[in-house]
N, C-alpha and C positions, 0 to 999 in steps of 0.2 A: 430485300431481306436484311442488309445490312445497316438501314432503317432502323428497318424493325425492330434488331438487336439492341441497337445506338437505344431508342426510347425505351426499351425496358430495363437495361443498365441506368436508365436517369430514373428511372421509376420506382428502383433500387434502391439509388441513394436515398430519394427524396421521401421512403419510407422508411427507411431507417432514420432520415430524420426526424420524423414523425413520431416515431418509436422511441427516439432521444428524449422527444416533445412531453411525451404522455408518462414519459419516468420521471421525470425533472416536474413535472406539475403533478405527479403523484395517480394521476387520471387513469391509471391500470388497476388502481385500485377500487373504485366505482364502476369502472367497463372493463372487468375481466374479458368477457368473449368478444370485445370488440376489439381490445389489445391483442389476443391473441389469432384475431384476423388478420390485423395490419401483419403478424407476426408470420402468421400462413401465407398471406403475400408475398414477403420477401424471400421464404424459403420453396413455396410453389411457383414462381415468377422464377428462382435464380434455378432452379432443379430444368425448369422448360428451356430454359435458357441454355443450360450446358448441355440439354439431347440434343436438342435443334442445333447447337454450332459444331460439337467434336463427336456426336452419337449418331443419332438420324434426324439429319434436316428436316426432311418432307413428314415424320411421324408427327398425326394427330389424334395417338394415343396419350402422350404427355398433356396433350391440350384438355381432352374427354378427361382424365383424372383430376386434374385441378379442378375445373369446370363442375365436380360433382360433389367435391367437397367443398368448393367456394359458395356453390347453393345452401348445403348443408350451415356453414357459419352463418351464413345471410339471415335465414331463419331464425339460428340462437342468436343473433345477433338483435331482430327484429322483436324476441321476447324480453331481448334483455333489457332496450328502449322503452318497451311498452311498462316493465316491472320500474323503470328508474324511474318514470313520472309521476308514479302512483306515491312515490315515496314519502309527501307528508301524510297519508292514510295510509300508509304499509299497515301500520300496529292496529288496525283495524279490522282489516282486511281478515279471510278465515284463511287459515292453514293451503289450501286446495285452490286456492285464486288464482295463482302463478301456474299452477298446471288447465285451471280455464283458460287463461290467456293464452297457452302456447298452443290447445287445442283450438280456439280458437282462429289463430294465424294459421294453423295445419288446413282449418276447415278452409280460409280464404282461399287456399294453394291450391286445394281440389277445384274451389270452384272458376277460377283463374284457367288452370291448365286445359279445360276441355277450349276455352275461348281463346286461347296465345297458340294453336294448333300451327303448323309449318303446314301452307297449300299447297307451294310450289317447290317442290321436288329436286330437278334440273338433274336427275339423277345420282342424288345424293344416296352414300351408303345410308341404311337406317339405325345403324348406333350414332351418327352425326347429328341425324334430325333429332333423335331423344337428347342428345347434347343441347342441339339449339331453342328442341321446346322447352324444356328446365331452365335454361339462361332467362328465357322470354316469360315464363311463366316468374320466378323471382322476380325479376327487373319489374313487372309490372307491380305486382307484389307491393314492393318498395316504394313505387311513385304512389300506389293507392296509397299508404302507410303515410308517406311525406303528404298527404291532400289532406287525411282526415286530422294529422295533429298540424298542419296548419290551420285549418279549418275552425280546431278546438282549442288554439294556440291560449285566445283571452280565457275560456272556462278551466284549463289547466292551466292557466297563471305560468304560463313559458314563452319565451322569444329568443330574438336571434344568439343572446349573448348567456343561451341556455347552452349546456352539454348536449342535450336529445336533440334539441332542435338543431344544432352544427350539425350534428350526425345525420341524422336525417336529409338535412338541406344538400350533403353532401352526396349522398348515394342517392336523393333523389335526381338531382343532375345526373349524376354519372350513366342512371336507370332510363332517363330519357332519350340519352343516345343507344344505349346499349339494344335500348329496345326498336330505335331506327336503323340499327346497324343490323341486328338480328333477321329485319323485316327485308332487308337487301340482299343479305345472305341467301335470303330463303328464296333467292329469283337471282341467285348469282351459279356460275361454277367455281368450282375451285382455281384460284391463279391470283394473276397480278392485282386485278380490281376487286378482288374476295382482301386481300392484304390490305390495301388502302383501307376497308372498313376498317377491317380489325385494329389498324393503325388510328383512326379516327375515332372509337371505342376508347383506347389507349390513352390517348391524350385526355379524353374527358375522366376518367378515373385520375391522369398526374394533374387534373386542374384543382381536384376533389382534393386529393392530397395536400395540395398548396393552397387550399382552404382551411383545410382541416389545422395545419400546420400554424397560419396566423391567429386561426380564431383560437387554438389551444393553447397558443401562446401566453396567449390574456386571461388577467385575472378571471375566473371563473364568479358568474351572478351569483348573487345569495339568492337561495331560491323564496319564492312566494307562496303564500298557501293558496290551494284553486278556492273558484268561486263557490260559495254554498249550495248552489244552482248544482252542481260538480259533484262533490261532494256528497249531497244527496242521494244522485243518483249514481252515483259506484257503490253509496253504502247499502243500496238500495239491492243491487244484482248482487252482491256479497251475502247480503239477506237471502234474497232467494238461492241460490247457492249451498247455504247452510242446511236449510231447510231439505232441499231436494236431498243433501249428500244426508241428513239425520236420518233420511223418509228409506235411504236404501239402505241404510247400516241397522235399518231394523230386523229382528228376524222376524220371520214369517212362519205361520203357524198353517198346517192343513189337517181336517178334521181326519179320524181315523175311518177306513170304509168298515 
C-alpha cells in the first residue's frame, strides 16, 4: 500500500507538470477537455489518495467515483480529438457534424460494451464488475480510436509531431495495459496481487504522462491540409448529413379524414 501511495504522489507531481506544460505552450486552449482531464486527474487521484490514507483505506467507493467520471472525460475527450483533426474543413462542415461524431463514438461504446463483458466473477460485488466493464469497455474504445487515426494518419495529413496524434499515442498505450490489467482482475480476488495490477496500470499512465510532457514541450507542427482523397469524403458524409437533417426539419402534412 505504501507503494501504492508513493506512485500516485509522483503521479501527482508529474501531472501537474504536465499542467505547467500545456499553460506555458498555451495547449488548454485548443484541448479544453483534455486539459481539464489532466486537471480531474490531479484532483480525483489526490481526493483517493487522502480516503485511502487518513479516511478509509480498504474503501473502493472513492475508487468506483473516479472511475465513472474518468470514463465520462475519455469520451469528451475522444470527441474533442476527432473535432481537432477535422479542423482544416471545420468551415465546411454543417452546424450538426460535431454532434454526429459524438454520437457516433457513443454508438462505438454500445457496441464495445456487450464484447469487453467481466466472465469471471471470483466473487466479485456487482457495482465493481460495472466498474470494471466501463474501464474495459473505454480502454478498448481508445486503443480502437488510436488504430484508426493511425491507420488514417497519411489521408488526415497528421503524425507523431501532431497534438491528436501525441494524445492519442498516449492513452493508446496506457489503454493496452489498462485493458490487460482489467482482464486479470477479472480472475483475481481482491488483495496483494489485485494491487500489483493496479500498480502496473499506474505506471503505464505516469509513462503516458512523461510522454505527453516531452512531446508538449516541443514546438508544436504546422498542421497540413488532408489529402483530396479526405477531403472528399468528409465533405461527402457532411452532404448527406445535411440533406437527411433538411428531409426531417420538414413539416409534414396528412390529408384531412
Amino acid at each position: 500500500m505504501y507503494f501504492a501511495n508513493l506512485l500516485v504522489m509522483i503521479g501527482l507531481v508529474v501531472q501537474a507538470v504536465f499542467i505547467a506544460v500545456l499553460v506555458w505552450r498555451r495547449t488548454y486552449r485548443s484541448f479544453p477537455v483534455f486539459f481539464s482531464y489532466i486537471v480531474w486527474g490531479v484532483i480525483g487521484d489526490g481526493a483517493v489518495l487522502i480516503m485511502r490514507t487518513w479516511i478509509a483505506p480498504s474503501a473502493v467507493y472513492p475508487f468506483e467515483v473516479e472511475a465513472y467520471v474518468d470514463s465520462l472525460f475519455q469520451y469528451l475527450v475522444l470527441i474533442e480529438l476527432a473535432w481537432s483533426i477535422l479542423r482544416p474543413i471545420q468551415r465546411l462542415l454543417p452546424k450538426g457534424f460535431l454532434l454526429g461524431i459524438s454520437l457516433v463514438i457513443a454508438a462505438a461504446a454500445f457496441v464495445v460494451w456487450p464484447l469487453s463483458g467481466i466472465e469471471h466473477t471470483v466473487g466479485y460485488p456487482g457495482h465493481l464488475l460495472i466498474v470494471l466493464h466501463a474501464e474495459r469497455t473505454f480502454a478498448i474504445l481508445r486503443i480502437l480510436f488510436f488504430i484508426a487515426l493511425a491507420c488514417c494518419s497519411h489521408f488526415l495529413a497528421i503524425g507523431l509531431r501532431d497534438r491528436e496524434l501525441q494524445v492519442a499515442t498516449g492513452l493508446g498505450f496506457y489503454s493496452l495495459v489498462s485493458v490487460a490489467g482489467t482482464m486479470m482482475h477479472s480472475r483475481q480476488s481482491y488483495g496483494l496481487n489485485y494491487l500489483y495490477v493496479d500498480i502496473a496500470i499506474a505506471c503505464s499512465y505516469l509513462m503516458s504522462l512523461l510522454y505527453w510532457c516531452y512531446s508538449f514541450a516541443q514546438q508544436e507542427a504546422a498542421r497540413r491540409e488532408m489529402t483530396p482523397e479526405m477531403q472528399g469524403f468528409l465533405l461527402g458524409v457532411a452532404k448527406v448529413m445535411r440533406k437527411q437533417r433538411e428531409q426531417l426539419s420538414k413539416p409534414t402534412f396528412t390529408n384531412p379524414v
